[in-house]
Biopython code that builds the backbone (N, CA, C, O; Angstrom):
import numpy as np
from Bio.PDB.StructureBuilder import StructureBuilder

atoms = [
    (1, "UNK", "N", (-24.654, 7.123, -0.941)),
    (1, "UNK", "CA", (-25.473, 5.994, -0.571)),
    (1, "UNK", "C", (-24.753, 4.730, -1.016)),
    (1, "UNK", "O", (-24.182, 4.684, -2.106)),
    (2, "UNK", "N", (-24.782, 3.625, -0.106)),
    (2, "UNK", "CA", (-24.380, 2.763, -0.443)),
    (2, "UNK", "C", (-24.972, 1.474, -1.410)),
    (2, "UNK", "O", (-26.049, 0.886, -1.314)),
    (3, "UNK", "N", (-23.944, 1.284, -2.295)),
    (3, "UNK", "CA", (-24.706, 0.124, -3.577)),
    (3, "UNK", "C", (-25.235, -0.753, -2.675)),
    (3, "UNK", "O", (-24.641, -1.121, -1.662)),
    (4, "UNK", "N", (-26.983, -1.310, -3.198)),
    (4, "UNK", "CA", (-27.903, -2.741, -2.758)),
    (4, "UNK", "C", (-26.801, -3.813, -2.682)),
    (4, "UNK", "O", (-27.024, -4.478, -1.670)),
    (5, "UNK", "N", (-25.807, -4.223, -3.263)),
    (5, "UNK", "CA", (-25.225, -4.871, -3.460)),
    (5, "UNK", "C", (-23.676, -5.698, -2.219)),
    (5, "UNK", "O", (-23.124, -6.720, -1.811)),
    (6, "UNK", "N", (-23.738, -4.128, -2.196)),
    (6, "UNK", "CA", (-22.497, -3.967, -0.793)),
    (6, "UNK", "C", (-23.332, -4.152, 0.533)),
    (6, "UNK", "O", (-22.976, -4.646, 1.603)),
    (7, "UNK", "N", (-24.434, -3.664, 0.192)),
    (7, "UNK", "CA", (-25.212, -3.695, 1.715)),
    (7, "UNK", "C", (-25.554, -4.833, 2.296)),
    (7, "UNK", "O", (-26.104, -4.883, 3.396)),
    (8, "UNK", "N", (-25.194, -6.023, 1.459)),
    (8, "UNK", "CA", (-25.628, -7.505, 2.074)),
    (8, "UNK", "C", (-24.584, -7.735, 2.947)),
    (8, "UNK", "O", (-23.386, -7.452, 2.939)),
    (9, "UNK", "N", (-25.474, -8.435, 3.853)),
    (9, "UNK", "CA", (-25.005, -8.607, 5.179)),
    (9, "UNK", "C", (-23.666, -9.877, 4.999)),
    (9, "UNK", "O", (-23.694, -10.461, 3.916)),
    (10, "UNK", "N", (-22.674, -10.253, 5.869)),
    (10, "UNK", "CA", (-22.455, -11.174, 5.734)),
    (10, "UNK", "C", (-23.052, -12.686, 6.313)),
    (10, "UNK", "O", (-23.023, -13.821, 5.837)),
    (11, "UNK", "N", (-23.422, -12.302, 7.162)),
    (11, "UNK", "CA", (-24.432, -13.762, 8.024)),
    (11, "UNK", "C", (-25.712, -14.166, 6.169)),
    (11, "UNK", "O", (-25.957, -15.324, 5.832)),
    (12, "UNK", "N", (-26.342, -12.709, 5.227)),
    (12, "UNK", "CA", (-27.096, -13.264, 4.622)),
    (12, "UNK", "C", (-26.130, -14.077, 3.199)),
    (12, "UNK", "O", (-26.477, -14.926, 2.378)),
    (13, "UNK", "N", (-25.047, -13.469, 3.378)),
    (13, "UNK", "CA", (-24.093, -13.708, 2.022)),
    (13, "UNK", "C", (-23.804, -15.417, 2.506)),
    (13, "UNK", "O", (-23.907, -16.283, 1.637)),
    (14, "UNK", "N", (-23.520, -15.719, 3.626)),
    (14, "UNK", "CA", (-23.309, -17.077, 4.307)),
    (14, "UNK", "C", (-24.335, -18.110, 4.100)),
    (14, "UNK", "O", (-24.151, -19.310, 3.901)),
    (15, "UNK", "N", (-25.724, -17.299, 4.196)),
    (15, "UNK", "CA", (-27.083, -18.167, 4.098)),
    (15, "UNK", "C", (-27.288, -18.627, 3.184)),
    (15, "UNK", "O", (-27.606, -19.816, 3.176)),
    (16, "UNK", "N", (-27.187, -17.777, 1.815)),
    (16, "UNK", "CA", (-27.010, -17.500, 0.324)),
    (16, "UNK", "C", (-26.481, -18.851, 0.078)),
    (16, "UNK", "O", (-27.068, -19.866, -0.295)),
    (17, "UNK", "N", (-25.074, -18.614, 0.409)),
    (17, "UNK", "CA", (-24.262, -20.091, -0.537)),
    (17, "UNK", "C", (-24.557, -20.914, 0.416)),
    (17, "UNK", "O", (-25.559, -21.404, -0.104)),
    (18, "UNK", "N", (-24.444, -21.523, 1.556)),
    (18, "UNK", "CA", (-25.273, -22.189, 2.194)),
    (18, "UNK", "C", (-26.680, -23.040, 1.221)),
    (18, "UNK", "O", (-26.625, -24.207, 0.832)),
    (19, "UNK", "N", (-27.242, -22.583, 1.117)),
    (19, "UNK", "CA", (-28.390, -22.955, 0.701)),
    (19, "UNK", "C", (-28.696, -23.150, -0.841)),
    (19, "UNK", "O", (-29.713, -23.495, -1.443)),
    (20, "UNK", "N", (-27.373, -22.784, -1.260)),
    (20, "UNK", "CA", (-26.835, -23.092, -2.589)),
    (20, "UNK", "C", (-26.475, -24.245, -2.827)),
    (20, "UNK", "O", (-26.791, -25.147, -3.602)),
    (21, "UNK", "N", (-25.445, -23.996, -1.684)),
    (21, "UNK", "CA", (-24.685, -25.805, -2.224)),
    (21, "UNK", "C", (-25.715, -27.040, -1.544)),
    (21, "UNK", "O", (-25.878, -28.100, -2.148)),
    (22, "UNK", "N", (-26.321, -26.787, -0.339)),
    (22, "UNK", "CA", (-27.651, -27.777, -0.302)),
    (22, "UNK", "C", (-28.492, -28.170, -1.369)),
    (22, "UNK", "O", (-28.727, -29.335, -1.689)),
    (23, "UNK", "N", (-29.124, -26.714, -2.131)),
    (23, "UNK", "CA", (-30.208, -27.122, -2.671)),
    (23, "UNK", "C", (-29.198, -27.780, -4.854)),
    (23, "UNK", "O", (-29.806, -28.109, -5.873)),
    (24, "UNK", "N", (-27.753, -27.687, -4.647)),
    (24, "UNK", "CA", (-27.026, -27.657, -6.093)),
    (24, "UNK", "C", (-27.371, -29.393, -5.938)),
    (24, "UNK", "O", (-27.793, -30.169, -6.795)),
    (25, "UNK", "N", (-26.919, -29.702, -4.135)),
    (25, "UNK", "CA", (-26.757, -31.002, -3.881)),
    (25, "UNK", "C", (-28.226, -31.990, -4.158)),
    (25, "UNK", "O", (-28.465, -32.969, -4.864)),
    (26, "UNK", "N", (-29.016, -31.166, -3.213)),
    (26, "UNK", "CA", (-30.033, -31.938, -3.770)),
    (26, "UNK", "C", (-30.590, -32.435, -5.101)),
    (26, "UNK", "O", (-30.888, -33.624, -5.212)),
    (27, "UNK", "N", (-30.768, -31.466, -6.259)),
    (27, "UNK", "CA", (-30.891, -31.679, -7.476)),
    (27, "UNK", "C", (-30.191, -32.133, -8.320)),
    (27, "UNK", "O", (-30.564, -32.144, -9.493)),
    (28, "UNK", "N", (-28.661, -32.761, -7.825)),
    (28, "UNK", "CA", (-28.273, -33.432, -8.274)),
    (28, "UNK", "C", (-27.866, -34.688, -8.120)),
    (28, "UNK", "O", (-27.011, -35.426, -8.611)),
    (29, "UNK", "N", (-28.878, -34.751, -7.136)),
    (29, "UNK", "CA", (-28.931, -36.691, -6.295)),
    (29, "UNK", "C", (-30.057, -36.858, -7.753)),
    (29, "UNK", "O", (-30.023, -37.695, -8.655)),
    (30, "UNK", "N", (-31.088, -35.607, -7.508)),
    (30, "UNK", "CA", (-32.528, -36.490, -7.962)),
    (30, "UNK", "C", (-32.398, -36.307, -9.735)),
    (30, "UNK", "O", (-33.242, -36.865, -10.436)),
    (31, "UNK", "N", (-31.364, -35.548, -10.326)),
    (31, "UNK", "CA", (-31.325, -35.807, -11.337)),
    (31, "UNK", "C", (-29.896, -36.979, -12.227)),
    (31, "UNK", "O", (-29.547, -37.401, -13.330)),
    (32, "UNK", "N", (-29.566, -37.011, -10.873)),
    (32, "UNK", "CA", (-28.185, -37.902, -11.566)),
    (32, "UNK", "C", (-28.559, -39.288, -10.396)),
    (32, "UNK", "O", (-27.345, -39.422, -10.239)),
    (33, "UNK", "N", (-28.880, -39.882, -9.900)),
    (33, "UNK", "CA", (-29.171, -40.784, -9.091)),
    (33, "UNK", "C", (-28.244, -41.788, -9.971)),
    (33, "UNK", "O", (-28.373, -42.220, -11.116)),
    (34, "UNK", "N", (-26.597, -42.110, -8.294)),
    (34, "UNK", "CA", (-25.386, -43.109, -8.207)),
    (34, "UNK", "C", (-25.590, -43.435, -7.500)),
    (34, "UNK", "O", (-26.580, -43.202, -6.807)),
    (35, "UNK", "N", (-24.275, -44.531, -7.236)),
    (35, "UNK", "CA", (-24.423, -45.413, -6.221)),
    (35, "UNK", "C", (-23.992, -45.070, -4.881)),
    (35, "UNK", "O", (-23.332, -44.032, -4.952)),
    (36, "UNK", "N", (-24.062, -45.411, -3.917)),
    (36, "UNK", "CA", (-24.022, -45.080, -2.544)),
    (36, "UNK", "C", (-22.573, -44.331, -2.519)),
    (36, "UNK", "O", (-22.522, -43.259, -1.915)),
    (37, "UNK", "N", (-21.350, -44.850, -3.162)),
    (37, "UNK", "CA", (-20.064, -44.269, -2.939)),
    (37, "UNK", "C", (-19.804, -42.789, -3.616)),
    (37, "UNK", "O", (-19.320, -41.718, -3.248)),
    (38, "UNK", "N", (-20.414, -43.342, -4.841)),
    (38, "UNK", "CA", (-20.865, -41.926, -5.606)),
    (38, "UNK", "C", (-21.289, -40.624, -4.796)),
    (38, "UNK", "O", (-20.617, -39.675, -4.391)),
    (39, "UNK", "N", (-22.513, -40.890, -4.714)),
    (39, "UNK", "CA", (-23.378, -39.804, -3.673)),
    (39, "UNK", "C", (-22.643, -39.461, -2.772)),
    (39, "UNK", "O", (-22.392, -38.258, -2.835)),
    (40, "UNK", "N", (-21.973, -40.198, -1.592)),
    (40, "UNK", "CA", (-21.499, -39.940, -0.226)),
    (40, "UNK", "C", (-20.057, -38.999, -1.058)),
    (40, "UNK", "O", (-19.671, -37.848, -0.852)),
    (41, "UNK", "N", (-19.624, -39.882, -1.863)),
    (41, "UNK", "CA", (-18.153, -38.314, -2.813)),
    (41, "UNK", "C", (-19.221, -37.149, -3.072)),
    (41, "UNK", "O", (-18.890, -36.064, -2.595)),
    (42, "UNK", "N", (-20.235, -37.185, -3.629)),
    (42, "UNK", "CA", (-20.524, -35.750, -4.209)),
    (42, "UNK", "C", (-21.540, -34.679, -3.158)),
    (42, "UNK", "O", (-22.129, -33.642, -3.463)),
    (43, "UNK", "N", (-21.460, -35.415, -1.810)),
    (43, "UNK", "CA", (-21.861, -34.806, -0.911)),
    (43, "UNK", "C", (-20.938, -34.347, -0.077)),
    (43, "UNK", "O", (-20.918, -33.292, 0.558)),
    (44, "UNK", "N", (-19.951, -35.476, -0.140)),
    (44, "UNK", "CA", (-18.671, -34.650, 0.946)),
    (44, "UNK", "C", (-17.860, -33.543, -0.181)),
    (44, "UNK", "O", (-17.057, -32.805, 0.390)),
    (45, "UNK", "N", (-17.954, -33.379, -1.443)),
    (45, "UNK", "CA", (-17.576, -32.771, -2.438)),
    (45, "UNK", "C", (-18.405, -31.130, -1.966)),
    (45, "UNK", "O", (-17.933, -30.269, -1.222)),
    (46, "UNK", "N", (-19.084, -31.119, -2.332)),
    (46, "UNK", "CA", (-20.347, -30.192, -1.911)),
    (46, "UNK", "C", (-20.455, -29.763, -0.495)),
    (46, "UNK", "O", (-20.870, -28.637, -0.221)),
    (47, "UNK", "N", (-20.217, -30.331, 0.114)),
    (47, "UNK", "CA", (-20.204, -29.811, 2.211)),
    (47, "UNK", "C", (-18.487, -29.451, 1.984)),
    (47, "UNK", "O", (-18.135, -28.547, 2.742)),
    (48, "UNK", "N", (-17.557, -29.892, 1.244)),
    (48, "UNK", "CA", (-16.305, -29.147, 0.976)),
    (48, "UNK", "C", (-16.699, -27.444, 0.793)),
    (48, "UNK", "O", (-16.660, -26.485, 1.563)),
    (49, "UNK", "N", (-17.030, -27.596, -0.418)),
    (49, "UNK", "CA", (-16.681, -26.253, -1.112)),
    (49, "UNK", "C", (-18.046, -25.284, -0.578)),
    (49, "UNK", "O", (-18.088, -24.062, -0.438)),
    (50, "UNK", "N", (-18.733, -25.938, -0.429)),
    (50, "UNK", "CA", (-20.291, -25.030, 0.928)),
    (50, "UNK", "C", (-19.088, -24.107, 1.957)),
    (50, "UNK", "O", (-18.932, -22.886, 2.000)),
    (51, "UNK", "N", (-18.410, -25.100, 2.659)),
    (51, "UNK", "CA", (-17.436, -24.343, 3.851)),
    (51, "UNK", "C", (-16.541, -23.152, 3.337)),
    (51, "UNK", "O", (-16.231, -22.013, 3.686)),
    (52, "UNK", "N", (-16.215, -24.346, 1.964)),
    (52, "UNK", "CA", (-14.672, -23.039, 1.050)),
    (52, "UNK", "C", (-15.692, -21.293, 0.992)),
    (52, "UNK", "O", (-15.522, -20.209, 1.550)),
    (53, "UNK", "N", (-16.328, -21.624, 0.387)),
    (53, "UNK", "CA", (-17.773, -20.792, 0.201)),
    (53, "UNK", "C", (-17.898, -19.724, 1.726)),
    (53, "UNK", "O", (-17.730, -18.505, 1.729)),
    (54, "UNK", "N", (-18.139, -20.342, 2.590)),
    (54, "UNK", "CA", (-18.958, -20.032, 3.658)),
    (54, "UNK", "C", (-17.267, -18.952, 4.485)),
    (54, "UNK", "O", (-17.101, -17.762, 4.756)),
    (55, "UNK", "N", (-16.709, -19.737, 4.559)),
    (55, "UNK", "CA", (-15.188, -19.069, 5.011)),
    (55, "UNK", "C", (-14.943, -17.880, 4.626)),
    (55, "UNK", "O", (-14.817, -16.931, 5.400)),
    (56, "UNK", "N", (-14.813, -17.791, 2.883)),
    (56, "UNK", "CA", (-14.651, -16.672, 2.234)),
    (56, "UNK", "C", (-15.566, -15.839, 2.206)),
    (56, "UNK", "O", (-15.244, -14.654, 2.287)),
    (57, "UNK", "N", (-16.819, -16.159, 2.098)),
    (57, "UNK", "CA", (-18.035, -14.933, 2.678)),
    (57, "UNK", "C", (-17.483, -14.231, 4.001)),
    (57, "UNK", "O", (-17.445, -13.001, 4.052)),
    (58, "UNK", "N", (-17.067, -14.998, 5.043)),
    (58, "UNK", "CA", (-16.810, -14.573, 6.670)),
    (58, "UNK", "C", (-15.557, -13.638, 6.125)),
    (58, "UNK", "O", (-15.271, -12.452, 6.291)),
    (59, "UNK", "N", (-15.265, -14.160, 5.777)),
    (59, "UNK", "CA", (-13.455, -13.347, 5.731)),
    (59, "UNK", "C", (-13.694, -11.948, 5.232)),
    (59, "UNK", "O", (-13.038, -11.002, 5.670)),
    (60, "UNK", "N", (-14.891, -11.772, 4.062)),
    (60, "UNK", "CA", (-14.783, -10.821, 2.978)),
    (60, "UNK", "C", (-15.895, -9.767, 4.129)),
    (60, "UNK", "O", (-15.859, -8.540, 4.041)),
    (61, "UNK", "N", (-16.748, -10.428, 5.069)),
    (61, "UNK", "CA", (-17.932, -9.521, 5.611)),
    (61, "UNK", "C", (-16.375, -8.825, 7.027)),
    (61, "UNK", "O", (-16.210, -7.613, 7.167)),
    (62, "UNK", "N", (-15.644, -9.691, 7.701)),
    (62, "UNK", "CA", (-14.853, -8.991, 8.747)),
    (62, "UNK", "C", (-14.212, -8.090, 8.099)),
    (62, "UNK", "O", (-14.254, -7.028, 8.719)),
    (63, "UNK", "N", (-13.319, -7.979, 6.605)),
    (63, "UNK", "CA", (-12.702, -7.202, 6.196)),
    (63, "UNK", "C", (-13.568, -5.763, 5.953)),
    (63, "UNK", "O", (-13.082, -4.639, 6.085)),
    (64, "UNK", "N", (-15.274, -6.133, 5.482)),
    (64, "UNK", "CA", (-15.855, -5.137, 5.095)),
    (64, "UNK", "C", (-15.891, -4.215, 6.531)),
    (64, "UNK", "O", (-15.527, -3.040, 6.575)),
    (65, "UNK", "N", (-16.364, -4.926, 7.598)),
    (65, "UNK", "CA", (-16.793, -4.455, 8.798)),
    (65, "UNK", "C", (-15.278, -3.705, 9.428)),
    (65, "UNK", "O", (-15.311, -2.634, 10.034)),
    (66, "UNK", "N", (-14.512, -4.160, 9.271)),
    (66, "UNK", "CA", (-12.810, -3.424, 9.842)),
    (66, "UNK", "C", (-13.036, -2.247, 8.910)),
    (66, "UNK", "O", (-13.095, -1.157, 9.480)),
    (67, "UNK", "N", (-13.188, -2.251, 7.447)),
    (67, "UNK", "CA", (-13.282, -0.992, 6.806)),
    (67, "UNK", "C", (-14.638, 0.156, 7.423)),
    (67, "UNK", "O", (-14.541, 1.331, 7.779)),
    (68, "UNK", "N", (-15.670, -0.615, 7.370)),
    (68, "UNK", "CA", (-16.439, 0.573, 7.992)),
    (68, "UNK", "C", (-16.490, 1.230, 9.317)),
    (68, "UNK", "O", (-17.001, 2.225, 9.830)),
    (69, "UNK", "N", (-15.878, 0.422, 9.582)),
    (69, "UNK", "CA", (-15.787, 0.793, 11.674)),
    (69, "UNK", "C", (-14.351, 2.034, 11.243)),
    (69, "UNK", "O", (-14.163, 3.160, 11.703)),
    (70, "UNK", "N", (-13.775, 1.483, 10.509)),
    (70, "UNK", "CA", (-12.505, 2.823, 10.309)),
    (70, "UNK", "C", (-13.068, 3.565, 9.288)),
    (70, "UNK", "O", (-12.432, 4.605, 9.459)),
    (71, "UNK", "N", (-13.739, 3.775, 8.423)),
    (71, "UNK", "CA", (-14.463, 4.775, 8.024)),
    (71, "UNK", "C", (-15.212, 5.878, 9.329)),
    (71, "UNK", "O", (-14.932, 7.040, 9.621)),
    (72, "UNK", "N", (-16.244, 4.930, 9.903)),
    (72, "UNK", "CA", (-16.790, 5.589, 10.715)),
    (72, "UNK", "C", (-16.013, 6.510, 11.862)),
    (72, "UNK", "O", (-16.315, 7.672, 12.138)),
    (73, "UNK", "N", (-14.870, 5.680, 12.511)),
    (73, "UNK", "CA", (-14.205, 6.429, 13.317)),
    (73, "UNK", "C", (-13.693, 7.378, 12.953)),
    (73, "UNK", "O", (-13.679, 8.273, 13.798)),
    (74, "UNK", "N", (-12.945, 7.752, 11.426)),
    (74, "UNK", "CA", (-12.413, 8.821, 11.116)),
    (74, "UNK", "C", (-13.748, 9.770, 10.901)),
    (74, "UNK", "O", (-13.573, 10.853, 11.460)),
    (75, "UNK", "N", (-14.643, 9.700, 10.447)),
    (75, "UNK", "CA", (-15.698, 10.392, 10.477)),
    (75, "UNK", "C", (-16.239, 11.244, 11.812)),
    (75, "UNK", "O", (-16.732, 12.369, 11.739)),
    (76, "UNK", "N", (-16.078, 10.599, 12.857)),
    (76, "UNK", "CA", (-16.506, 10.918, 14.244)),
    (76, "UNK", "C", (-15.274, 11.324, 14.598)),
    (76, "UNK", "O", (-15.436, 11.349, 15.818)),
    (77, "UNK", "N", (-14.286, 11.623, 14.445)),
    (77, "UNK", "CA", (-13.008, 12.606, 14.871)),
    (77, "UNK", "C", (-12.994, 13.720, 14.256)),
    (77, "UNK", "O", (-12.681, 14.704, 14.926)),
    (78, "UNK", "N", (-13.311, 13.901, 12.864)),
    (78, "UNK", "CA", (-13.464, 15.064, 12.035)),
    (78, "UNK", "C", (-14.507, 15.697, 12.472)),
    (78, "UNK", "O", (-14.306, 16.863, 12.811)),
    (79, "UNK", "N", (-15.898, 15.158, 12.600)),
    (79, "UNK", "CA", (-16.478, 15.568, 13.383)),
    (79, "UNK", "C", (-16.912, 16.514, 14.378)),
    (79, "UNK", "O", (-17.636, 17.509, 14.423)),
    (80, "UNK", "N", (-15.935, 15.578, 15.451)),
    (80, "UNK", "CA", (-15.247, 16.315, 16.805)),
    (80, "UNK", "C", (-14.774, 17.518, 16.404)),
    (80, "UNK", "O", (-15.225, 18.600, 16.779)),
    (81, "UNK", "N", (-13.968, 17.372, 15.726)),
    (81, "UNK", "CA", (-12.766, 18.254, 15.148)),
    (81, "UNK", "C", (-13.160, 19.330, 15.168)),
    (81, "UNK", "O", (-12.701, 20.228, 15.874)),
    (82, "UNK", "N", (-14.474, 19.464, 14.067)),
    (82, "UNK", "CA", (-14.856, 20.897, 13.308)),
    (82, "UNK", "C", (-15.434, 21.166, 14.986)),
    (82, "UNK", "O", (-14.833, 21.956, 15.714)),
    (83, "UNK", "N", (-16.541, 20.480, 15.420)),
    (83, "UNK", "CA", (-17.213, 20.790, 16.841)),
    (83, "UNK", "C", (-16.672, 21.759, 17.766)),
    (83, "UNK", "O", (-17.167, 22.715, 18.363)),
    (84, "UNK", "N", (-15.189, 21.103, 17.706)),
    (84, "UNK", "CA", (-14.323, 21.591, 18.633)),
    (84, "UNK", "C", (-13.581, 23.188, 18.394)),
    (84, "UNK", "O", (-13.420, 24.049, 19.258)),
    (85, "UNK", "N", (-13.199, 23.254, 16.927)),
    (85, "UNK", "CA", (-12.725, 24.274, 16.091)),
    (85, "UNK", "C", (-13.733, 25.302, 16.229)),
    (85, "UNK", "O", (-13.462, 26.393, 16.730)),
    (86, "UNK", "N", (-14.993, 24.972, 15.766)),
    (86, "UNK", "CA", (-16.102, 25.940, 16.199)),
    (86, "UNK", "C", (-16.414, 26.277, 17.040)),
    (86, "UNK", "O", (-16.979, 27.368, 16.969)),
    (87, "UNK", "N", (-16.296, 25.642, 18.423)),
    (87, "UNK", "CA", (-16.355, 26.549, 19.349)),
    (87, "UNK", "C", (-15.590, 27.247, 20.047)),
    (87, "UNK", "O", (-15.833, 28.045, 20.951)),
    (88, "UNK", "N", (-14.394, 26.822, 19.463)),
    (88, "UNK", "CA", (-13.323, 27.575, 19.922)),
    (88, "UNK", "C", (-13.091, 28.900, 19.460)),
    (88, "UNK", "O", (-12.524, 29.833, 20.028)),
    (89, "UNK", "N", (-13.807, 28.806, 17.942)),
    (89, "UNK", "CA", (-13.921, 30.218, 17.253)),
    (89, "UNK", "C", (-15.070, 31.287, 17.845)),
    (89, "UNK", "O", (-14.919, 32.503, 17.968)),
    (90, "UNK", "N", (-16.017, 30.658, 18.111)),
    (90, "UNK", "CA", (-16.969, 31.126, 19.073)),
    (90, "UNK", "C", (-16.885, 32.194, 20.451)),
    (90, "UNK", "O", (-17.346, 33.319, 20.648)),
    (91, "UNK", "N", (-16.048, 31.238, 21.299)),
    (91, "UNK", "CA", (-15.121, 31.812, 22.356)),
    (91, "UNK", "C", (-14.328, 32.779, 22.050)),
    (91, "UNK", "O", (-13.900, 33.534, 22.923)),
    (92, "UNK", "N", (-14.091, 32.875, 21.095)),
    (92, "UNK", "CA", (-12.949, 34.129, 20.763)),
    (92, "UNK", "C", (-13.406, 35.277, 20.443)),
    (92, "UNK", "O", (-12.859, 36.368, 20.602)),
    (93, "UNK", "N", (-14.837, 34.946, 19.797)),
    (93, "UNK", "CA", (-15.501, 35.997, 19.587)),
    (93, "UNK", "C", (-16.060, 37.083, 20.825)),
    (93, "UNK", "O", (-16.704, 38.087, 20.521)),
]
sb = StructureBuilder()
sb.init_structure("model")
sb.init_model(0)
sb.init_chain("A")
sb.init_seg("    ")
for serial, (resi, resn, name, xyz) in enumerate(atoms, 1):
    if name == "N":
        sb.init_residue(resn, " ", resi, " ")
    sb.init_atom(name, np.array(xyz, "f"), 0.0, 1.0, " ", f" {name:<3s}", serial, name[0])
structure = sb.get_structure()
């Protein structure tokens, strides 16, 4: 069985920090309140590393998904395999 952990999706792993670096951003307008140049740096600071964030989630969910699609396929050839082996033993009988 696969770990709760591995099983997150990547679209939810995306949502996750997403809504991280929004809500890091927000609470730190309303607890540090600067001046206009300030804010507009620590928002384009924050919509930076949201993306850095958001990229590396994508990258890490295609790599997961290339691994399970080749898990799965070798699974469904072995499969076959025995399917095939067995009835071939069958026939002989």
């Amino acid at each position: 069985m696969a770990n709760t952990n591995e099983s997150v999706g990547a679209g939810s792993l995306l949502l996750a920090f997403v809504a991280g670096a929004v809500t890091g951003a927000a609470v730190a307008l309303l607890f540090a309140p600067a001046s206009g140049e300030d804010t507009r740096e620590l928002l384009g600071q924050a919509a930076r590393d949201g993306r850095e964030r958001a990229a590396e989630a994508a990258r890490q969910g295609r790599e997961r998904l290339a691994r399970e699609k080749e898990n799965l396929t070798s699974a469904f050839e072995r499969g076959r395999e025995t399917y095939q082996s067995t009835r071939e033993k069958e026939r002989e009988s």
